[in-house]
Steps between C-alpha positions, in 0.01 A plus 500: 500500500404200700474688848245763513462759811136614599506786798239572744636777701794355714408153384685380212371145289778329356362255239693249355321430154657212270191259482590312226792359699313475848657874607832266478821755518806512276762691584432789285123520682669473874727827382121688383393341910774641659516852300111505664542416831849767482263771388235422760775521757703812399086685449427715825102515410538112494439324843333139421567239194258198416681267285269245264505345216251495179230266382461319838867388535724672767847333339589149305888577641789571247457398147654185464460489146780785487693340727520190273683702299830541667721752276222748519414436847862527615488900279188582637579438920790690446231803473327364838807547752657876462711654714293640791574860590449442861479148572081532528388505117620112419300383184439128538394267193133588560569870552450622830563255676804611701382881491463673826215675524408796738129433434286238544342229217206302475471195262135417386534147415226324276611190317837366498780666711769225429864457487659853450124616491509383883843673575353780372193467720726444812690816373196739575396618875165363485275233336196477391320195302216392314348147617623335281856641458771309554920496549747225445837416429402399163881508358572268713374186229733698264783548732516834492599652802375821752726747413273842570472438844248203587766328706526780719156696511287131545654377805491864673113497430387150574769313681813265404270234495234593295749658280669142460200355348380736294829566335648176495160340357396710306154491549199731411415669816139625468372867634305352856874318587657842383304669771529264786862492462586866463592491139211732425302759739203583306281164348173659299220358233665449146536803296567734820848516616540777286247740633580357830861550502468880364206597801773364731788681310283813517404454900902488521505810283315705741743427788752743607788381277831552622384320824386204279781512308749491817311181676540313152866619514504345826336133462781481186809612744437277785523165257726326647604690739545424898223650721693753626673588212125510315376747762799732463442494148092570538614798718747685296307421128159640700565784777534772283128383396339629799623822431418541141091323524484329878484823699248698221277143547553490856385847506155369304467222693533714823237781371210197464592376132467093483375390879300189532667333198371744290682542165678840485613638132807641479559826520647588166200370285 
C-alpha cells in the first residue's frame, strides 16, 4: 500500500508514501487515495483529515514515466473515472480529486507540491507549508495539461491574474509567495506542517460539527452564484443548524460560557 491512514481521535493522517518516485501517483495509487479519503468520509468517529506526503515530499504530480507508456496508461485511467452513484464520488486521475467531501482536509506540504501534486494541494480545504515548500505548474515544460482541477481551484484562490502566470509559466512558486497570495494559510519552520496542520485539524475537531460542516457546505454552494441567490442558498443549507447546536450554544453562551473572548469547549467533549 502506498497510502497509509494514522488516526488521532477525529483526526485522520492521510500519508501518501511512494518516495522512491517523489510520492508521484499512478493511477493504481490515486484509486488506494481515493478509497482513503471515501472511508474517512463515510466514518462517523472521523471529523478532520491531514493529508501529507512521506520523506519530506508532499507530491512530484502523476507519474509520467507511466504515462509514457500509452497502452497501459490508456487500461489503467479507465479504472480512475467510474460511474458515480450520485454525481459526488467522481475519481479524477490523481484520485480524489473530483470527490465531494462532507468534511474538511488539510494538506501539510514540505517539499515539492507540483503539477498534479499542486491540484491535489488546491483540492484540500486548507494549506499548510514548510519554508521551503513549493507549487508549480511543473507539467507545463512537458506539456502536460491540468486536468484534476488546477484550472479551476487556482484562479478561485488567488485571482485570474495570478492564476495566469503561474499556470501559463510554469514557474516554481516558493512557500512565502504561497502565503501572500492565498495559495496556502498556514507558512511554518521546515519539518512542521505536519504537526501544524494536525493541532489545527484537531482545534477543528473540537468544534460542534454539524455547524462546521453546514458553513463549509455553504462557502462551496454560493460559487458562482448571484448574491441573492448565495444568501438564499446560506439560509436554507444552515437554518435547521440553529436548531440542532445554535440554540444548545446560545443557551451556553447566555448562562456565562465564553464572554470576553474567552474560548468555550463544546459541550459534547
Amino acid at each position: 500500500m502506498t497510502v497509509r491512514t494514522e488516526k488521532s481521535g477525529a483526526v485522520w493522517t492521510m500519508i501518501l508514501s511512494r518516495p522512491e518516485a517523489r510520492n508521484a501517483v499512478n493511477p493504481e495509487h490515486a484509486i488506494e487515495l481515493y478509497d482513503a479519503f471515501l472511508a474517512f468520509d463515510r466514518d462517523d468517529s472521523a471529523s478532520v483529515a491531514v493529508f501529507t506526503g512521506d520523506s519530506g515530499v508532499f507530491c512530484a504530480g502523476f507519474d509520467l514515466k507511466v504515462a509514457a507508456k500509452g497502452g497501459e496508461q490508456n487500461r489503467l485511467s479507465e479504472l480512475a473515472f467510474p460511474e458515480p452513484d450520485d454525481g459526488r464520488h467522481l475519481r479524477g486521475p490523481m484520485g480524489p480529486t473530483r470527490l465531494e467531501l462532507t468534511k474538511p482536509v488539510i494538506a501539510a506540504i514540505e517539499g515539492p507540491a507540483v503539477a498534479g501534486g499542486m491540484e491535489l494541494a488546491l483540492w484540500c480545504d486548507m494549506r499548510v507549508m514548510g519554508a521551503s515548500a513549493y507549487m508549480g505548474v511543473y507539467c507545463r515544460r512537458w506539456g502536460v495539461p491540468l486536468i484534476d482541477g488546477g484550472t479551476v481551484r487556482l484562479p478561485r484562490l488567488v485571482g485570474e491574474g495570478r492564476a495566469r502566470d503561474i499556470i501559463l509559466t510554469g514557474r516554481k512558486v516558493m512557500a512565502e509567495e504561497c502565503y501572500r497570495i492565498g495559495l496556502c494559510e498556514r507558512l511554518v519552520p521546515d519539518g512542521e506542517a505536519r504537526q501544524v496542520a494536525e493541532e489545527l485539524a484537531q482545534e477543528l475537531a473540537r468544534l460542534p460539527q454539524i455547524c462546521l460542516r453546514a458553513d463549509r457546505r455553504s462557502i462551496n454552494l454560493q460559487e458562482g452564484k448571484s448574491e441573492r441567490e448565495a444568501l438564499r442558498l446560506e439560509y436554507e443549507n444552515s437554518a435547521g443548524v440553529v436548531a440542532l447546536e445554535g440554540a444548545a450554544g446560545a443557551a451556553r453562551f447566555a448562562a456565562g460560557a465564553g464572554r470576553h473572548g474567552e474560548r468555550a469547549e463544546p459541550s459534547f467533549l
